[in-house]
C-alpha positions as CSV (number, residue, x, y, z in Angstrom):
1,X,19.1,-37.0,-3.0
2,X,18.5,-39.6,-5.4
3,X,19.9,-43.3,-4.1
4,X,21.2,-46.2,-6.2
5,X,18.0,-48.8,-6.1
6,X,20.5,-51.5,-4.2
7,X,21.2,-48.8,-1.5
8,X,17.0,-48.3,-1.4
9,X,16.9,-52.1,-1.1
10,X,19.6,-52.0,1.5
11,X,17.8,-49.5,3.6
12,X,14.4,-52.2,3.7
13,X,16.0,-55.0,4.5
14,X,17.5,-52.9,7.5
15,X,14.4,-52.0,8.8
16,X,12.7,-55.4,8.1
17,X,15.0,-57.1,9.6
18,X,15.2,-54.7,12.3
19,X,11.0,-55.4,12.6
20,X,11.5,-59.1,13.4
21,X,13.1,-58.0,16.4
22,X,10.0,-55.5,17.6
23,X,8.8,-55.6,21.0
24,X,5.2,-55.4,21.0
25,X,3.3,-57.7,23.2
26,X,0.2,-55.8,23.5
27,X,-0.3,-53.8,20.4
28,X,1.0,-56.5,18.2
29,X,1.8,-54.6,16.1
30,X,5.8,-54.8,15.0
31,X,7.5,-51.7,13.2
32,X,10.9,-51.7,11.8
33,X,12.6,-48.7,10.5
34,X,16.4,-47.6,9.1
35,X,18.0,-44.4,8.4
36,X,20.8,-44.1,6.3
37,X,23.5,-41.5,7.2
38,X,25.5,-38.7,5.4
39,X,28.6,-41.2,6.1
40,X,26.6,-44.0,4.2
41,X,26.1,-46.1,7.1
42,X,22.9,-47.7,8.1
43,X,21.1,-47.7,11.7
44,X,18.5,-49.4,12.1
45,X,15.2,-49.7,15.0
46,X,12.4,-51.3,16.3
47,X,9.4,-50.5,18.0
48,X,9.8,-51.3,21.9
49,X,6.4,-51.1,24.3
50,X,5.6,-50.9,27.3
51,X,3.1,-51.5,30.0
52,X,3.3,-47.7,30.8
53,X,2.4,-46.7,27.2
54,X,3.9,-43.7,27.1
55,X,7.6,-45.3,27.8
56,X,7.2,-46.8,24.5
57,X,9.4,-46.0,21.7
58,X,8.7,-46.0,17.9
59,X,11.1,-47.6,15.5
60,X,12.0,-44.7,13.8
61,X,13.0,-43.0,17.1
62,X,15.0,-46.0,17.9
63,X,16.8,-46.0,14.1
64,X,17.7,-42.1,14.8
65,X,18.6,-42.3,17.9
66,X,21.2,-45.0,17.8
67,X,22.8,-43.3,14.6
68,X,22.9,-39.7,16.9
69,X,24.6,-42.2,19.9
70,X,27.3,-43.2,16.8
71,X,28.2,-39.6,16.4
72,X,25.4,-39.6,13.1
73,X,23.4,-36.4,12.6
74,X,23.1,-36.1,9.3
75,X,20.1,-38.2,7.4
76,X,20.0,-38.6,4.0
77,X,17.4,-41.2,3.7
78,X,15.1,-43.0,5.9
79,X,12.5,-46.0,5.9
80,X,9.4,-47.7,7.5
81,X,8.3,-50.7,7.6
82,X,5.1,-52.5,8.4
83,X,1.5,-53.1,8.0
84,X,0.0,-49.5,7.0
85,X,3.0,-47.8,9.0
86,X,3.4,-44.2,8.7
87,X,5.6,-42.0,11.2
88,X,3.7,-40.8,14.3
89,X,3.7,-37.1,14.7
90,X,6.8,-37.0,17.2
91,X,8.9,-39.2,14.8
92,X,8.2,-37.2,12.2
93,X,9.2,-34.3,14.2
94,X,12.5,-36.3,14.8
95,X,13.3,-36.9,11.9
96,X,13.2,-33.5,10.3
97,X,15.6,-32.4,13.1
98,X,18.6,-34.9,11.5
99,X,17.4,-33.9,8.1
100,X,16.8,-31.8,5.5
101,X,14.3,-30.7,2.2
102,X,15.6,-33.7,0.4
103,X,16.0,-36.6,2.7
104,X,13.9,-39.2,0.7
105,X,11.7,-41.7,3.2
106,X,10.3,-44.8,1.9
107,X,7.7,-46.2,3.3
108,X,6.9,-49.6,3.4
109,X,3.4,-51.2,3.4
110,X,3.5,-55.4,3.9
111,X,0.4,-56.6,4.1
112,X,-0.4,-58.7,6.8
113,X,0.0,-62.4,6.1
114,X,1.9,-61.9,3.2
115,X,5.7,-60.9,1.7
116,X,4.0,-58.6,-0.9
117,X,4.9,-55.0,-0.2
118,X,4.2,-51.8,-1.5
119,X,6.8,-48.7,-1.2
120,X,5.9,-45.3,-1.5
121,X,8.9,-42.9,-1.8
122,X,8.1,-39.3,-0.2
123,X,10.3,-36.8,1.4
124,X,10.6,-36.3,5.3
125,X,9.3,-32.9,4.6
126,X,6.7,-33.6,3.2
127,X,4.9,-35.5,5.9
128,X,5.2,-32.5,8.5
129,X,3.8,-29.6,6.8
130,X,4.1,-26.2,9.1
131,X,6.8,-28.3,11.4
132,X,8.5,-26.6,14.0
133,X,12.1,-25.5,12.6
134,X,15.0,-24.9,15.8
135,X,16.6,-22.5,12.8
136,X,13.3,-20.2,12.3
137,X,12.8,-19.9,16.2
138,X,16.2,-18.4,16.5
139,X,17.6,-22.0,18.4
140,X,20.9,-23.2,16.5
141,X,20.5,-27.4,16.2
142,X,23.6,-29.9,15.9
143,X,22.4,-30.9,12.7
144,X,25.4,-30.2,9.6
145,X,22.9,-29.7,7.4
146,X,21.0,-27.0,9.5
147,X,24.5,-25.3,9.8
148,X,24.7,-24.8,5.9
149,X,21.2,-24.0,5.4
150,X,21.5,-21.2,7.9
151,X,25.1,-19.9,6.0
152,X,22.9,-20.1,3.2
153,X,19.9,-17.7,4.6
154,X,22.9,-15.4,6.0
155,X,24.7,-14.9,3.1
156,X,21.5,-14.0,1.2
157,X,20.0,-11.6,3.6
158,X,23.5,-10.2,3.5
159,X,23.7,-9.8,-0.1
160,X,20.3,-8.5,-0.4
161,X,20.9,-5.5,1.9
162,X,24.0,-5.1,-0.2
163,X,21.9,-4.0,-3.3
């Protein structure tokens, strides 16, 4: 899906905004993120530790989950922010559940001690080569765009044992 540059710069200032507000007193290190729905609204997370580690949440599990607690499922765009940030493994995972192929993610490098930052547009796809897909395991996810995607595969594998 290609966005307007305005709703790109929309979707950073969500998440960097949304990275001020980090909790992170013993890594230190503050993550925002923002995903921007198939109803064109914007959620927005931050990272929030915790002395048990594994309690913490990423940013970008934060951004999707509050969008899925407003009824949001389908992602069309998402973006992180920080310095050197890329999507853990389980947000990537995530993610790809609320999205499909196309859903663009920027990624947002700001270099520490500066306001100079670098975005790299990829797809969510792309970053989880090989991901584990609820559809091709024979489990039937909440996400729209799954729903049409497996229509898609039906009607095709219908009409090919048609011919």
């Amino acid at each position: 899906m290609k966005l307007h540059p305005r709703r790109i710069r929309t979707l950073i200032e969500a998440a960097k905004r949304a990275q001020k507000l980090a909790y992170c007193p013993y890594s230190r290190y503050p993550v925002g993120a923002a995903v921007l729905t198939g109803s064109g609204r914007i959620f927005a997370g931050a990272n929030v530790e915790n002395a048990s580690y594994g309690l913490s949440m990423c940013a970008e599990r934060v951004a999707v989950s509050t969008a899925v607690t407003h009824g949001q499922k389908d992602i069309r765009a998402a973006c992180v922010v920080g310095r050197k940030a890329r999507p853990c493994g389980a947000c990537r995972q995530v993610l790809l559940e609320f999205s499909s192929k196309d859903t663009d993610l920027y990624i947002v490098d700001i270099e520490a001690g500066s306001r100079r930052e670098k975005v790299t547009p990829t797809r969510v796809y792309s970053l989880l080569p090989g991901a584990f897909d609820p559809l091709g395991a024979g489990l039937l996810a909440l996400n729209p765009q799954n729903l049409v995607r497996l229509q898609r595969t039906r009607r095709a594998k219908t009409s090919r044992r048609k011919r």
